[in-house]
C-alpha positions in Angstrom: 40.7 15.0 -31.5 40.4 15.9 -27.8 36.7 16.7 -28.8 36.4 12.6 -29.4 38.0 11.8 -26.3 35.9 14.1 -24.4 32.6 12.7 -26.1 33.8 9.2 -25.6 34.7 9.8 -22.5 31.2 11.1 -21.3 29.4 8.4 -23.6 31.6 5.6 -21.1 30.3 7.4 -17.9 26.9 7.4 -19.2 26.9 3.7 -20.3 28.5 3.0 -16.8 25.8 4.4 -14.8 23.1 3.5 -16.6 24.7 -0.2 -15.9 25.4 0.5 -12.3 21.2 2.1 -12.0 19.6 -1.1 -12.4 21.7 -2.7 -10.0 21.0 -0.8 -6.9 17.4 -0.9 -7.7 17.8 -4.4 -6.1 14.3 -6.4 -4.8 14.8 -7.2 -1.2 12.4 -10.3 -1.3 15.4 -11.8 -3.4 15.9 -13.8 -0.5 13.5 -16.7 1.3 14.4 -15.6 4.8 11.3 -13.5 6.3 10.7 -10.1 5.0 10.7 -7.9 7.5 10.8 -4.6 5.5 7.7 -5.2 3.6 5.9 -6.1 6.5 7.2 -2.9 8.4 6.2 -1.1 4.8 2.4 -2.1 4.8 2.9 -1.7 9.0 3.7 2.3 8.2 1.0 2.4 5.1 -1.6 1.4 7.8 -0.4 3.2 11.2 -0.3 6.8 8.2 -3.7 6.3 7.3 -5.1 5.6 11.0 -3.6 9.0 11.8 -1.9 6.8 15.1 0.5 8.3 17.5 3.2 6.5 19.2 3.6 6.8 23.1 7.6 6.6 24.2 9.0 5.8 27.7 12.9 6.4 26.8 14.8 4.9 29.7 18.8 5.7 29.8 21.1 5.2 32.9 18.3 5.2 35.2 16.5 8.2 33.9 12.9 8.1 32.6 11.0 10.4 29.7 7.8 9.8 28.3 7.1 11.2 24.8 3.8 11.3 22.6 4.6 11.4 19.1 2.5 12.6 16.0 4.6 10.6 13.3 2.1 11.9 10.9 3.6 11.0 7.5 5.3 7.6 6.1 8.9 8.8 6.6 7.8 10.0 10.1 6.7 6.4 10.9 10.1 4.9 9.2 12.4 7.1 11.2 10.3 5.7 14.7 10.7 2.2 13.0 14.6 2.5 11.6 16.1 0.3 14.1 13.9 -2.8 12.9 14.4 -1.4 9.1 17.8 -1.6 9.4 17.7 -5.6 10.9 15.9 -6.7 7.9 18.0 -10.0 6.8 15.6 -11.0 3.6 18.6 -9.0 1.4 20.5 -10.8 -1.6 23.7 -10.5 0.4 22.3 -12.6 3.2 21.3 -15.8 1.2 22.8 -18.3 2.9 23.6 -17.1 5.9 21.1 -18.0 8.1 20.2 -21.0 9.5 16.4 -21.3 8.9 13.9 -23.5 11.9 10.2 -24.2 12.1 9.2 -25.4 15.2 5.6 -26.9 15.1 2.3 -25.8 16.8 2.3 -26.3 20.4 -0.5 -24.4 22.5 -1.5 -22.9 19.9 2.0 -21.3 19.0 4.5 -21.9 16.5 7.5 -19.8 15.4 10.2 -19.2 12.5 13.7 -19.0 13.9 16.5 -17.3 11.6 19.9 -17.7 13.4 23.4 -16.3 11.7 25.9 -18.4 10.8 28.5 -16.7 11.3 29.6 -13.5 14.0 30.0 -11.0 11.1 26.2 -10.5 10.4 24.8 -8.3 13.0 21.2 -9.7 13.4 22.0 -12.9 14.9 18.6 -14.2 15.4 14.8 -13.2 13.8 12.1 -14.9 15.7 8.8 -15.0 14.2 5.9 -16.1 17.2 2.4 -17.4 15.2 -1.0 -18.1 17.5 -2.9 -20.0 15.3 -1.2 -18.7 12.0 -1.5 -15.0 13.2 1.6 -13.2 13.6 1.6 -11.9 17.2 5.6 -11.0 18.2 9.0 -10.4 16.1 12.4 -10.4 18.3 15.6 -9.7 16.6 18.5 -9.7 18.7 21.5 -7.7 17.2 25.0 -7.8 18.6 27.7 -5.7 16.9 31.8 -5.8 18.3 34.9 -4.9 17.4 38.0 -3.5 19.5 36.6 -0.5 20.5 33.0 -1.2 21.3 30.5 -3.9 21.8 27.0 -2.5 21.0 23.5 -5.3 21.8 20.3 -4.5 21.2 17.0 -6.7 22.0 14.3 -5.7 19.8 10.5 -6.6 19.7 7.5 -5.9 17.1 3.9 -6.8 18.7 1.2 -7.2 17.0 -2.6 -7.8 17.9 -5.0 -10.6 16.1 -5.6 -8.3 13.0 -1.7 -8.6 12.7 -1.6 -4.9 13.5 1.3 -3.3 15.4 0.4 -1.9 18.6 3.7 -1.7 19.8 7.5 -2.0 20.2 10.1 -2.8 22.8 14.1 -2.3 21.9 16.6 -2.8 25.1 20.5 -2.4 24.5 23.7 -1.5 25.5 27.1 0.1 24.2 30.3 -0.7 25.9 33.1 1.6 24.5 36.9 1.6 25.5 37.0 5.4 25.7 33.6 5.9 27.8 30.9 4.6 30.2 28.8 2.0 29.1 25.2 2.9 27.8 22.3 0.6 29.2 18.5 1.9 27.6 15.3 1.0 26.8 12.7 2.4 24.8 9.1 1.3 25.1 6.6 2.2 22.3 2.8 1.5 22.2 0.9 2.7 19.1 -2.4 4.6 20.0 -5.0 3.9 17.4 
């Protein structure tokens, strides 16, 4: 009898991850808001097989680095990139919660504006800047509180006229009840 239960037992478990699988195999581009991960995704493909480096000027609290980096393999590229990964709002759990604005061509520009709703969503606005059609700019502007900390981060994809990245900008700042607050910037230009 406990043989039973015991097969049973294992055949549920089975059944219930097989179930659980397919559902974290999710598509992102569920979702009609922009899609910021497979951009970044054919963004890494191309910046891999150019063999590119990434120059880094790290500012924190008033001191300066500069780094050259040899992100020489797809993960490499997505660990330099995580910050934009992660602020990726073309999810199934977003639908809905953005407000979606296209402002028309003026000058030659035109942007896509995705502002939150509501405060709980971190990114609270994805800006998309077009000349002529071509994507030239993303800024994402993040802002995360709670009781403890506040944490803001100004972020910043540029791209040239082949709608190549060439570089990055990401400014922010942590504010913690327990310790001084954190200004930095980090300033990243791709070197083809």
């Amino acid at each position: 009898m406990n043989r039973i239960k015991l097969f049973f037992t294992f055949a549920l478990i089975g059944t219930i991850s097989a179930c659980t699988g397919e559902g974290t195999n999710t598509s992102v581009g569920e979702s009609s808001y922009f899609d910021l991960q497979t951009l970044l995704d054919s963004q890494v493909e191309y910046l891999t097989s150019s063999e590119a480096k990434l120059k880094k000027e790290l500012t924190a609290q008033g001191a300066k680095e500069n780094l050259t980096i040899d992100p020489d393999s797809v993960q490499g590229w997505k660990r330099q990139l995580k910050l934009f990964y992660e602020a990726n709002i073309n999810k199934k759990g977003f639908e809905g919660e953005y407000f979606e604005e296209h402002l028309p061509v003026i000058n030659g520009l035109s942007k896509s504006i995705f502002t939150a709703k509501t405060q709980k969503n971190p990114v609270k606005v994805l800006e998309c800047t077009y000349e002529n059609d071509t994507l030239k700019e993303i800024r994402v502007s993040v802002k995360e509180s709670n009781t403890v900390y506040e944490v803001s981060k100004e972020m910043t994809l540029h791209f040239n006229s082949e709608q190549h990245l060439v570089g990055f900008d990401i400014k922010g700042g942590e504010t913690m009840a327990v310790k001084k607050d954190l200004n930095y910037s980090i300033v990243g230009t791709i070197i083809y």
